[in-house]
TORLUM-834162 format. One record per residue: residue in three letters; x, y, z of N, C-alpha, C in turn. Coordinates in steps of 0.02 Angstrom, whole numbers, padded with zeros to 5 digits, always signed. Each point is the difference from the previous one (the first is absolute). Layout:
ALAXYZXYZXYZ...
END
This chain:
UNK-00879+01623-01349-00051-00027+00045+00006+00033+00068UNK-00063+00003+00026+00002+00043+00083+00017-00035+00054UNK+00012-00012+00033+00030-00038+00042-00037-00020+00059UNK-00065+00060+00005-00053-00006+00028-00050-00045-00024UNK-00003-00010-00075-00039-00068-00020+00028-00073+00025UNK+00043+00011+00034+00024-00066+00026-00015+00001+00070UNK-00049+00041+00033-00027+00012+00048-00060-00046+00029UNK+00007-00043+00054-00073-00011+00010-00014-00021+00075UNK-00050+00001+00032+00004+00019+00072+00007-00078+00037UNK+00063-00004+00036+00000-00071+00038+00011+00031+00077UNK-00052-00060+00041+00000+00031+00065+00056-00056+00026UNK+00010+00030+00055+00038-00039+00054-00016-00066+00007UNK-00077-00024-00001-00011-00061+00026+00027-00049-00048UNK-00018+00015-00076+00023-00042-00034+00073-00012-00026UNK+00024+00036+00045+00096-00027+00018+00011-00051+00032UNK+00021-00072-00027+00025-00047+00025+00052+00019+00055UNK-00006-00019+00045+00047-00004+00058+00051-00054+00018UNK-00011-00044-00032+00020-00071+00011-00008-00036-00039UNK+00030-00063-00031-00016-00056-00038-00034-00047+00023UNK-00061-00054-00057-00005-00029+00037+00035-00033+00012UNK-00059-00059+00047+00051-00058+00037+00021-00048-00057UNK-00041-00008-00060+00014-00052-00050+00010+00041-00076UNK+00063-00002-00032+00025+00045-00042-00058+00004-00065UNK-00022-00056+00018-00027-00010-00097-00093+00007+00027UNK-00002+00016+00051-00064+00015+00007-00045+00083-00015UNK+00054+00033-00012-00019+00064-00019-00073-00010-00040UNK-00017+00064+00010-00057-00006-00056+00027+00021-00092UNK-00032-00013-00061+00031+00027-00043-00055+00032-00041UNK+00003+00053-00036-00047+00019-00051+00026-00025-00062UNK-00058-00005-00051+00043-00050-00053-00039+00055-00058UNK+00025+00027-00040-00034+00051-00046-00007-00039-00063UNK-00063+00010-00017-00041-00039-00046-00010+00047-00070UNK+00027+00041+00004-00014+00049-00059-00044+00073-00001UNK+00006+00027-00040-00053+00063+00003-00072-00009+00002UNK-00026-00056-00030-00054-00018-00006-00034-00038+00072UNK+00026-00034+00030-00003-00014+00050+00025+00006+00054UNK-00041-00025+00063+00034+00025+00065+00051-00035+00042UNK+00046+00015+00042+00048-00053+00017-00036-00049+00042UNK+00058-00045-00007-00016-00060+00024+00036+00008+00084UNK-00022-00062+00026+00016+00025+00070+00032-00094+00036UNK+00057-00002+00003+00032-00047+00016+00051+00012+00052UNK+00034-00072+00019+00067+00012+00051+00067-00033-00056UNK+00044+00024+00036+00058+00014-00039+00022-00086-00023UNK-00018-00037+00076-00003-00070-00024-00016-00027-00060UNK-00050+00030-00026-00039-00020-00054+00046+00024-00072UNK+00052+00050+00011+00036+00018-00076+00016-00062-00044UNK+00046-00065+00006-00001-00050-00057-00081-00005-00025UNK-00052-00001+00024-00048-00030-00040-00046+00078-00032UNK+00052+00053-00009-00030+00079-00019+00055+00005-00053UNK+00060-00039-00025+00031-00012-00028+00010-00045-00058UNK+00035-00005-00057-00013-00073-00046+00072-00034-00001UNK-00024-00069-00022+00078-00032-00014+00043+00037-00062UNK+00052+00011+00023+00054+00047-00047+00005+00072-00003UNK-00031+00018+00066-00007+00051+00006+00085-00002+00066UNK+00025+00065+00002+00071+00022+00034-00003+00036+00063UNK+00015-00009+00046+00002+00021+00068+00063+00064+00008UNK+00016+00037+00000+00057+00039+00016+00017+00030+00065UNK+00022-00035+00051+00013+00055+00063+00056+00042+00022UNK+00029+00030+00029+00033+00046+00021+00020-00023+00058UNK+00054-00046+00016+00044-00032+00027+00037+00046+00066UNK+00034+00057+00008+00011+00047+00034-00011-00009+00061UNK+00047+00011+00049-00024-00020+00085+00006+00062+00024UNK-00055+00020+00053+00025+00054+00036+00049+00023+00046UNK+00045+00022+00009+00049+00003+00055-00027+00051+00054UNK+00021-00008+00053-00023+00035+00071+00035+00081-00002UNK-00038+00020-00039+00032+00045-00015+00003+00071+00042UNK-00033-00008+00035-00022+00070+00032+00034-00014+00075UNK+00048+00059+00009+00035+00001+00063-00009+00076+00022UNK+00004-00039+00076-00027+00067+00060+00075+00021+00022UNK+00008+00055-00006+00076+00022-00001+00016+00048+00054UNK+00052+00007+00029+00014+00081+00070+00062+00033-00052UNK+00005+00059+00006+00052+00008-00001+00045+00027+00057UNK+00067+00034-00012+00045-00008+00077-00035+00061+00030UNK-00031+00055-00026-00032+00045+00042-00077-00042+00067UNK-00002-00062-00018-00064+00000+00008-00062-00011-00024UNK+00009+00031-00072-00064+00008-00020-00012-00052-00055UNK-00087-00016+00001-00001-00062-00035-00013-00004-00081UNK+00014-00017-00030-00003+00002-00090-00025-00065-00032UNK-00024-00011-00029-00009-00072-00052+00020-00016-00056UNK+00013-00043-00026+00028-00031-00089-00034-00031+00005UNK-00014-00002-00082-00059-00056-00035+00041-00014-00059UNK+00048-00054+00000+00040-00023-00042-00048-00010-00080UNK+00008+00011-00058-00030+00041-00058+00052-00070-00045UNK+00040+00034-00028+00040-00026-00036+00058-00017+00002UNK+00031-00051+00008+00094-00013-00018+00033+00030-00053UNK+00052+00028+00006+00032+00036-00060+00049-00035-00021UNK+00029-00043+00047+00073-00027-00010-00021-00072-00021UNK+00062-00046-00045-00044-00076-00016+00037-00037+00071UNK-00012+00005+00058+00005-00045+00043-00056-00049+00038UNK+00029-00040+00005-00062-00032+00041-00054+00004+00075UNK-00049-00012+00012-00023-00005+00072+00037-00024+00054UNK+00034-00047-00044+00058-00044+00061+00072+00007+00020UNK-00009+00068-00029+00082+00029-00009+00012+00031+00053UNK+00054-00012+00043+00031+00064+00043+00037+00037-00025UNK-00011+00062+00051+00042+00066-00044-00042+00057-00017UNK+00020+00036-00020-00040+00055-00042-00059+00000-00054UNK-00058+00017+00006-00036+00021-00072-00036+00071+00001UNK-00011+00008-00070-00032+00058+00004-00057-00010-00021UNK-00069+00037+00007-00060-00004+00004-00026+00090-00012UNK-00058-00019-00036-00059+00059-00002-00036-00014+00053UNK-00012+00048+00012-00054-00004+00077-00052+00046+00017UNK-00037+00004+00039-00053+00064+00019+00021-00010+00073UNK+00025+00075+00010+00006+00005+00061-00055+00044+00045UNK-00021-00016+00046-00031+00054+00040+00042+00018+00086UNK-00004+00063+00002-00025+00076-00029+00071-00001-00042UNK-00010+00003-00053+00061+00011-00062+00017+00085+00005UNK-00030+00018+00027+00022+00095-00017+00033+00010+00087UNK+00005-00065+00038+00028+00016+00066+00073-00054+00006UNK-00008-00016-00061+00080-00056+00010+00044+00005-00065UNK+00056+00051+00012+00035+00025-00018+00038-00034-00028UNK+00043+00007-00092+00049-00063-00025+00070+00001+00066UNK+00008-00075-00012+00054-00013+00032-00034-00002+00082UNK-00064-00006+00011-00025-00014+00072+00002-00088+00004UNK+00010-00030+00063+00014-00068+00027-00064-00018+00013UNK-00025-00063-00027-00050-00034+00055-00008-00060+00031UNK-00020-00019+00042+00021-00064+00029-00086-00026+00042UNK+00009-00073-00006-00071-00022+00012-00013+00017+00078UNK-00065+00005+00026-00014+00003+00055+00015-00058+00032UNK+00021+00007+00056-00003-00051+00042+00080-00052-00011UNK+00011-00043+00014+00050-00011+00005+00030-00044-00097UNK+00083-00014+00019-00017-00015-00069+00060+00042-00035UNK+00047-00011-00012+00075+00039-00023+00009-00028-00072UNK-00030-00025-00031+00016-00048-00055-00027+00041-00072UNK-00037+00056+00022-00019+00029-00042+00008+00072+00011UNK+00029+00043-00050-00015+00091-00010-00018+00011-00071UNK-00022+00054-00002-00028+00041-00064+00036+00054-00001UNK+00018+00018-00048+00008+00079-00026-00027+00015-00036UNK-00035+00074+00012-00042+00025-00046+00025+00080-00059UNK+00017-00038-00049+00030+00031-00058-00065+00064-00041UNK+00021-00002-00073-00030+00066-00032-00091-00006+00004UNK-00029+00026+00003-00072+00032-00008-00020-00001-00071UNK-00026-00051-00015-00018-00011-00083-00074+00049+00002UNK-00066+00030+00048-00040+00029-00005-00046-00040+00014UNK-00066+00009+00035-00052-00037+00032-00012-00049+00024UNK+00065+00019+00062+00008-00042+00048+00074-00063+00011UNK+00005+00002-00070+00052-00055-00035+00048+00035+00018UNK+00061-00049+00022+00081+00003+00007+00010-00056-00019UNK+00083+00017+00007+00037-00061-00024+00042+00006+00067UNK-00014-00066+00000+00024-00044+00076+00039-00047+00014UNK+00067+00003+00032+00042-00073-00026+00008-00028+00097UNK-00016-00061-00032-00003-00060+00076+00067-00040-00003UNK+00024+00000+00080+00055-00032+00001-00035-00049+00069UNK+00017-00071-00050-00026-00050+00063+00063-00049+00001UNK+00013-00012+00071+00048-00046+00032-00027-00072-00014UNK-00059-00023-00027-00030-00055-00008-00025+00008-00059UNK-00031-00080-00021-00043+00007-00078-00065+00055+00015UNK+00005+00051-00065-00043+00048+00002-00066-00036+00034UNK-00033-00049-00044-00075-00040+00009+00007-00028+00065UNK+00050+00002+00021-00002-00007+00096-00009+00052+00020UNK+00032+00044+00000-00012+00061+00047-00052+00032-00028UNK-00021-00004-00036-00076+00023-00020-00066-00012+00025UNK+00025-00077-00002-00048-00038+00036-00015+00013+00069UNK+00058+00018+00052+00026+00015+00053-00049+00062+00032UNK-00013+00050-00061+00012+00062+00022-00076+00038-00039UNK+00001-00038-00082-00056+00017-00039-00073-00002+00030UNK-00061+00013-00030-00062-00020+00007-00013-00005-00074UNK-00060-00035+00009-00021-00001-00081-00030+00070-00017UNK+00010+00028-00062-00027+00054-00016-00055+00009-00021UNK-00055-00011+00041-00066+00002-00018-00044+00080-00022UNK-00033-00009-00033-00028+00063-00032-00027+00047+00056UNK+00002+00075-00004-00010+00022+00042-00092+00012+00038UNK-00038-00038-00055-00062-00015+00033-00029-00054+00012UNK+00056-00042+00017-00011-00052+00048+00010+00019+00080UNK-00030-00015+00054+00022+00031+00049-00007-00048+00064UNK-00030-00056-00020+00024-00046+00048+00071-00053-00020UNK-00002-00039+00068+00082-00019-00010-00013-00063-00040UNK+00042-00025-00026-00014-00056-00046+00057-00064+00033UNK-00028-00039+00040+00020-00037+00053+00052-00068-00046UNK-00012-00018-00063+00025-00029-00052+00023+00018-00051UNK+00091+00039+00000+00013+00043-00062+00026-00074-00042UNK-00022-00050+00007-00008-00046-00073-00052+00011-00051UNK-00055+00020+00037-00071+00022-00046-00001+00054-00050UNK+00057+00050+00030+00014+00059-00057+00061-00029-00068UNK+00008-00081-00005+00048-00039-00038-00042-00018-00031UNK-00005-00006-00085-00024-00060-00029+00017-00059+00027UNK-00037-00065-00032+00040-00067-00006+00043+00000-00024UNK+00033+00029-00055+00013-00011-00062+00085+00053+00014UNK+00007+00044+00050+00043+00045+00008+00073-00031-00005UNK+00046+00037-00036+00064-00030+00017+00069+00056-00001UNK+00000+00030-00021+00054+00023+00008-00007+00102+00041UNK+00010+00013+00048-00029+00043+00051+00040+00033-00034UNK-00046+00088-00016+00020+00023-00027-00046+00088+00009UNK-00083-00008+00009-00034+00053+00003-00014+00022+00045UNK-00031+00062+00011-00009+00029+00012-00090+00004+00035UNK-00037-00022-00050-00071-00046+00024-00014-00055-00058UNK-00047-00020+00020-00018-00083-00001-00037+00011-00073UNK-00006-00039-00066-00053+00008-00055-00049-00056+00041UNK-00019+00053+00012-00069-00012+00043-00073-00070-00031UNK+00011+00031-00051-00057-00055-00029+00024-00099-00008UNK+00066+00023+00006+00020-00087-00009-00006-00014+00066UNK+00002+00026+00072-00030-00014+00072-00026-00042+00016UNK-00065+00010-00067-00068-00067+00009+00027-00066-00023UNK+00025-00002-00042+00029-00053-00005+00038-00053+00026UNK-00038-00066-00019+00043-00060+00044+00007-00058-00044UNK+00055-00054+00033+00031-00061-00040-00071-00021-00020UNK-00044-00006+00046-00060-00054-00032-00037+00045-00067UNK+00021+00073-00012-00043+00016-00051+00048-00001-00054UNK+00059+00016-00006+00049-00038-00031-00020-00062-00045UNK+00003-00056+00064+00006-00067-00011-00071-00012-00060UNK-00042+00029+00027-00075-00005-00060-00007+00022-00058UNK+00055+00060+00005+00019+00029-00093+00035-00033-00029UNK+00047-00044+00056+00028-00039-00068-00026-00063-00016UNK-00052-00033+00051-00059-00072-00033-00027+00037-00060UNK-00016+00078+00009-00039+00020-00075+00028+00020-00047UNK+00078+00004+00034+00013+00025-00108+00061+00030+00025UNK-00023+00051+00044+00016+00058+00028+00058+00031+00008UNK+00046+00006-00043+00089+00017+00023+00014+00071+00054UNK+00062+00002-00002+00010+00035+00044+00070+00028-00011UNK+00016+00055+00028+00047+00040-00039+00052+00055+00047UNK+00042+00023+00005+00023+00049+00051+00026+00057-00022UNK-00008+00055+00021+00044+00077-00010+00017+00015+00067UNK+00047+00043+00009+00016+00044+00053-00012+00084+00002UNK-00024+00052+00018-00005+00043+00012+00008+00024+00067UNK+00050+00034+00002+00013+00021+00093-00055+00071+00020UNK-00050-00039+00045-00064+00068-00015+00056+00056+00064UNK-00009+00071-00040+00026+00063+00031-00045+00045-00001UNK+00033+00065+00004-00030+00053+00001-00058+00006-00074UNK+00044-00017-00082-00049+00000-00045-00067-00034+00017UNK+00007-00075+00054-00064-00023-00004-00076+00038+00051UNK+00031+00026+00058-00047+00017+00061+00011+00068-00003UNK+00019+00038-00018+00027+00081+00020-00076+00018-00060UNK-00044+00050+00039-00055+00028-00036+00010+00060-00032UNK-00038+00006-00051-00018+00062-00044-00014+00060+00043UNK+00051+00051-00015-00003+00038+00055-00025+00095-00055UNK+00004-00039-00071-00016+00058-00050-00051+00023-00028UNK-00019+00047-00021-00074+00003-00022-00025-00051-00060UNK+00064-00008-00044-00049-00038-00045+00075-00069+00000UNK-00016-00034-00028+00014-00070-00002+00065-00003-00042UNK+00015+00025-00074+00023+00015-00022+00089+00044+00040UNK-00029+00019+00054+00067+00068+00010+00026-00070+00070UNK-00022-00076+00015+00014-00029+00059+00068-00021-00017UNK+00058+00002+00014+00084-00019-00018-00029-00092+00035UNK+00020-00045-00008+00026-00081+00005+00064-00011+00013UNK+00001-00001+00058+00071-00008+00034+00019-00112-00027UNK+00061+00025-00010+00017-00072-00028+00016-00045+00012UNK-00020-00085-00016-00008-00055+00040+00035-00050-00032UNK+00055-00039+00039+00034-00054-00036-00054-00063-00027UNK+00025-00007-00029-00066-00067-00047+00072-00050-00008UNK-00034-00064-00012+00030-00050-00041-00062-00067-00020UNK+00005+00008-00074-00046-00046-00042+00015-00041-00024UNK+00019-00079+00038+00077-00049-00039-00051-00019-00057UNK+00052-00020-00051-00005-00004-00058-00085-00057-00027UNK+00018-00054+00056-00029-00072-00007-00074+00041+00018UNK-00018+00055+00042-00065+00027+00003-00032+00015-00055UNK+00061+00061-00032-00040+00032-00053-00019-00052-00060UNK+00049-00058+00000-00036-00043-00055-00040-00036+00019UNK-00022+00000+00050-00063-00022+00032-00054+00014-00021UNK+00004+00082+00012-00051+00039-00037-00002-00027-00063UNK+00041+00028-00019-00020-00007-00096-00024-00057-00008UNK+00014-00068+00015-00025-00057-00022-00068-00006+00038UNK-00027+00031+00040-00076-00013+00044-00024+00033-00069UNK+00005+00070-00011-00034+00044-00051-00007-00013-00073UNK+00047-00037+00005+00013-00040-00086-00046-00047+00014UNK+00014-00041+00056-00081-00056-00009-00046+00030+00007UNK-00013+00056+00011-00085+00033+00017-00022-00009+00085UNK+00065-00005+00020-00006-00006+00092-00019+00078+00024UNK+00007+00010+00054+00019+00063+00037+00041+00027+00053UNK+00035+00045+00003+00041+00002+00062-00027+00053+00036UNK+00013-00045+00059-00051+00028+00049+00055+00045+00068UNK-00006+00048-00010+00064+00042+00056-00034-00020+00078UNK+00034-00023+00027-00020+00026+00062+00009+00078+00050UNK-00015+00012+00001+00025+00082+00010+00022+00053-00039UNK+00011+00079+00035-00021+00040-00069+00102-00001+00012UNK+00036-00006+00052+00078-00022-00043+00026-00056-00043UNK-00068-00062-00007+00053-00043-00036-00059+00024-00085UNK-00033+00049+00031-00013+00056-00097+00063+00021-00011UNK+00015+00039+00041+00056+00049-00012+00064-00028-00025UNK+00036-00069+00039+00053-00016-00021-00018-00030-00082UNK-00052-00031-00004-00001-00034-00075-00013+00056-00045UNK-00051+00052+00019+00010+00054-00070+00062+00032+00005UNK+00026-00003+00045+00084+00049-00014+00038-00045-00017UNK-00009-00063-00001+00045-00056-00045+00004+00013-00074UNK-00088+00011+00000-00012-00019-00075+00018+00064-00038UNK-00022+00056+00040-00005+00072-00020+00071+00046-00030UNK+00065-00032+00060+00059+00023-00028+00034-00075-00007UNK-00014-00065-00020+00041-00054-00038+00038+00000+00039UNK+00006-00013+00093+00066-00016+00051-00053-00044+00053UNK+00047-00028+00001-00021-00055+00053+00001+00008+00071UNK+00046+00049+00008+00004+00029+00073+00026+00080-00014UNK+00005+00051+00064+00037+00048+00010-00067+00031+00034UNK-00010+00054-00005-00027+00048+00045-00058+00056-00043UNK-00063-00030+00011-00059+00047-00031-00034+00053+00036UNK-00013+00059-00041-00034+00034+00028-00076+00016-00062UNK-00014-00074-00004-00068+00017-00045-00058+00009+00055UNK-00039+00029-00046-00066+00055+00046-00057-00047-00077UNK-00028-00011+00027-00059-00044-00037-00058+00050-00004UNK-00022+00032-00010-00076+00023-00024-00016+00018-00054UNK-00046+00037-00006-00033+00019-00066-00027-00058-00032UNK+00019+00001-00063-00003-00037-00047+00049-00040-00026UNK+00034-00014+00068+00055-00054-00015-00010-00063-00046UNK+00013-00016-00036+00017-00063-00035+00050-00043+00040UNK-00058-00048+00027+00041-00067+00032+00023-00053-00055UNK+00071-00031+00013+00026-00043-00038-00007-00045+00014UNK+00014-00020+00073-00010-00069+00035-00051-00033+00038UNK-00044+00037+00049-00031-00018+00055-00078-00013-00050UNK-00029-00040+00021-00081-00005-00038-00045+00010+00078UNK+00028-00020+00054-00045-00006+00060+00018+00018+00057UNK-00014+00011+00027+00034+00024+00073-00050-00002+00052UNK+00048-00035+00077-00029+00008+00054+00032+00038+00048UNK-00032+00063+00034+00013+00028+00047-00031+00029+00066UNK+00020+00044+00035-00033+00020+00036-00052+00057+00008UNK-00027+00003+00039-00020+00104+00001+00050+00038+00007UNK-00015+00059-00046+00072+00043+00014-00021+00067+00034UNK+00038+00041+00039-00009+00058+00005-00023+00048-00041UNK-00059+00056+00029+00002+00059-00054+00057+00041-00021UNK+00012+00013-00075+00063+00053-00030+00024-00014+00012UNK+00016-00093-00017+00061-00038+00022+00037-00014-00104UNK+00052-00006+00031+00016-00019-00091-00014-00062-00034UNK-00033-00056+00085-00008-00058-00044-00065-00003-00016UNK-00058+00055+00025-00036+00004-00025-00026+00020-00062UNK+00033+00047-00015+00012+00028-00079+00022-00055-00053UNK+00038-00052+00043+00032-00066-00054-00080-00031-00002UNK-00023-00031+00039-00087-00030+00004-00039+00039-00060UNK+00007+00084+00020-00050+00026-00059+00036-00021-00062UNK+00064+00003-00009+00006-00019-00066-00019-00064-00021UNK-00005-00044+00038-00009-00069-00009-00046-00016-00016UNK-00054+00025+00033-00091-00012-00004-00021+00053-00001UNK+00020+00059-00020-00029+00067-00020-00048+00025+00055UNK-00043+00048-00004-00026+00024+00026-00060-00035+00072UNK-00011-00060-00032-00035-00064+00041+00009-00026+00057UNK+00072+00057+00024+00031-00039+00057-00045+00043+00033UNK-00021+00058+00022-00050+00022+00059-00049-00025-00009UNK-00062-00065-00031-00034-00031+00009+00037-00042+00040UNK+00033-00020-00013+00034-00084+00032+00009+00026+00079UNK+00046+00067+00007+00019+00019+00050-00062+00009+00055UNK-00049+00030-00030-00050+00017+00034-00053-00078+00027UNK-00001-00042-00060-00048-00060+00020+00039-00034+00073UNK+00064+00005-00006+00052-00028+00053-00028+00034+00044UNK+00019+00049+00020+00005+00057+00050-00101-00008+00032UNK-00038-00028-00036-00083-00024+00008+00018-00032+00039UNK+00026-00064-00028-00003-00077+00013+00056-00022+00079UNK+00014+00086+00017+00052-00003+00072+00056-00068-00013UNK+00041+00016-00074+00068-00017+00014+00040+00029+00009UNK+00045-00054+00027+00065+00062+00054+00040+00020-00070UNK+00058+00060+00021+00012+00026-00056+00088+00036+00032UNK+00042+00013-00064+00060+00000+00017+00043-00070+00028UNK+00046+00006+00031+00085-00052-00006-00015-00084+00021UNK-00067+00001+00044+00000-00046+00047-00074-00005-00017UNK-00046+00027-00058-00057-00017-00016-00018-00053-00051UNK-00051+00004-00031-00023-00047-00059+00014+00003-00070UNK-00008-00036-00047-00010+00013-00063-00029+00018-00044UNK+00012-00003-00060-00015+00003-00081+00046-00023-00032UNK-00030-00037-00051+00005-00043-00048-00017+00061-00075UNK+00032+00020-00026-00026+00058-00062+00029-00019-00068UNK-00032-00014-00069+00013+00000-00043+00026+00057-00038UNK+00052+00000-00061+00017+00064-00007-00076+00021-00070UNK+00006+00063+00009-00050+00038-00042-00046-00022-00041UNK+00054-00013-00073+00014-00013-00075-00015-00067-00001UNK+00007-00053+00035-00015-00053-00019-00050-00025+00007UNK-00050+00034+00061-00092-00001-00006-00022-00009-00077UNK+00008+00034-00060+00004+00010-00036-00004-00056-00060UNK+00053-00044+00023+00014-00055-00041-00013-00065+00028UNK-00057-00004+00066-00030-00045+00037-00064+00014-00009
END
C-alpha cells in the first residue's frame, strides 16, 4: 500500500487547540454503514448508540509529564521526552532508572553528556547514553526524590506537537479513568469520557472493562516511508488482565459487542488475542486485511494524515473512511488529540445486520 493513499488535506483550522470545557460534549460521528450516511451526535449520547450486553474496553494508562527542558554544563539547551522505562522500577522509586527517550538536538549531545533541569532544582540529572537512531537514546535518571515528584517538579505534559496553545489544565490531557502514569501521550479518545456516561452504560446493560497500553513512539511517531508496508512499529508495553479478556468472550458468546475505546485499547486486545499473552510488549501494525479477533466497534478520534492509526481505521472500515473523514471535515469538526469523534463499526459485520 502507498502511503500517500493515506493522504488527505487537513488545514490548520480544523486542529483542536484545546478541549472543551465539558468532556462528553464533543461532537461524535456515528457511521451507519455503506449504504447510508453518518449520523451526527455528541459523545454524551454513546450508551443510547450502544445495546445492553454490549462491552466497553478502555485503556487505563496515565500520562506522565514527560517532557523536560534540559541545559547542559556547556550552556546549551537540550530536551527529553521520556518514551519508555526499561528497568521494572517504579514512578515512586528513588535512585536510578533507565529510560528510552527522544532527545533533541540528539546529534549535539554526546554519550556520557550530563543534563540537568533549568532553573533551580538538584534532585534531578540525566545522562545521556547510546543513540538507538531517530532521535532515540537511552537515558538513565538519577533522582534524590520519588521519580513522579521530580517529574512533576520539572516535567510538562507532552502534548502533540500541533497543539500550540498552552493548555492551562494538564488534568484535561488525563482520562477519568487514568491510573497508573506511565505514557508518553494520552489515548486520546477515552478524554471524552465521563463518570455520568459511564454511570448510563451501566442502567443499560453496558459493562465495562480495562487494558493498559503505554502509548509511545509505536503509537504517534508517523509514516515516514513510501509505502506502508516498509513503516517498522516501535514497541509498546500492553497488559490485558485476564478478567477483561473473558469479558470479551462472554459479551461475543452472548451476541454483545466490544466496543474499544481507542485505536490502543485495539491494539492491546488483538495482541492479547493474536500472540495468547496477556501482557509484554507489541509491536502489531494493523492494516490491510487484518482479521480482527476482538474489537466489533470502536470509538475514536481524527487521526493524522500517513499516520499508522490511520491505516488501523482503513482496515477497520475499509476504504469508507475518506467519506466519513471528509463529511467531518464539511460539518467543521475539530480534529486530532483535543478534537471530536467517531463512533465506527467494523467492516464485515454491516453484512450480517
Amino acid at each position: 500500500m502507498e502511503t500517500s493513499d493515506f493522504d488527505y488535506d487537513l488545514p490548520d483550522s480544523a486542529i483542536a487547540q484545546h478541549p472543551l470545557d465539558v468532556r462528553d460534549a464533543a461532537r461524535l460521528l456515528v457511521d451507519q454503514g455503506p449504504l447510508n450516511s453518518a449520523g451526527h451526535r455528541i459523545v454524551r449520547d454513546l450508551p443510547d448508540l450502544l445495546e445492553p450486553g454490549d462491552l466497553l474496553v478502555v485503556n487505563n494508562t496515565r500520562v506522565l509529564p514527560a517532557r523536560l527542558h534540559l541545559k547542559r554544563a556547556s550552556g546549551g539547551a537540550a530536551e527529553v521526552l521520556l518514551l519508555d522505562r526499561l528497568d521494572d522500577g517504579a514512578v515512586d522509586s528513588v535512585g536510578a532508572s533507565r529510560w528510552e527517550a527522544l532527545v533533541r538536538p540528539s546529534r549535539k549531545v554526546a554519550p556520557g553528556t550530563e543534563l540537568v533541569p533549568v532553573g533551580s532544582g538538584g534532585d534531578l540529572r540525566i545522562v545521556v547514553h547510546d543513540d538507538l537512531g531517530g532521535g532515540r537514546r537511552i537515558v538513565e535518571l538519577e533522582s534524590s526524590i520519588p521519580l513522579l515528584d521530580s517529574l512533576e517538579r520539572h516535567g510538562v505534559m507532552p502534548l502533540p506537537p500541533y497543539i500550540t496553545e498552552r493548555l492551562d489544565e494538564p488534568e484535561r490531557y488525563q482520562t477519568v479513568f487514568s491510573q497508573r502514569p506511565a505514557s508518553a501521550a494520552a489515548p486520546t479518545a477515552g478524554l471524552h469520557l465521563t463518570e455520568e456516561v459511564f454511570a448510563h452504560c451501566e442502567q443499560r446493560g453496558i459493562a465495562r472493562a480495562e487494558v493498559e497500553l503505554v502509548v509511545g513512539l509505536g503509537t504517534f511517531r508517523p509514516i515516514a516511508t513510501d509505502t506502508v508496508e516498509e513503516h517498522i512499529m516501535h514497541s509498546e508495553a500492553y497488559r490485558v488482565p485476564s478478567e477483561t479478556m473473558e469479558a470479551c468472550e462472554r459479551t461475543k458468546a452472548a451476541g454483545g459487542r466490544v466496543v474499544a475505546i481507542g485505536t490502543t485499547a485495539v491494539r492491546a486486545l488483538e495482541s492479547a488475542s493474536a500472540f495468547g499473552a496477556s501482557n509484554g510488549r507489541t509491536e502489531l501494525f494493523i492494516k490491510g486485511a487484518y482479521e480482527f479477533r476482538v474489537v466489533d466497534r470502536l470509538l475514536t478520534n481524527f487521526h493524522l494524515p500517513r499516520s499508522s492509526l490511520l491505516v488501523l481505521i482503513e482496515s477497520f472500515v475499509g476504504p469508507r473512511w475518506r467519506d466519513l473523514y471528509a463529511e467531518a471535515l464539511d460539518d467543521e469538526y475539530r480534529f486530532l488529540s483535543f478534537g471530536d469523534a467517531m463512533l465506527l463499526t467494523r467492516r464485515d459485520l454491516w453484512m450480517t445486520t
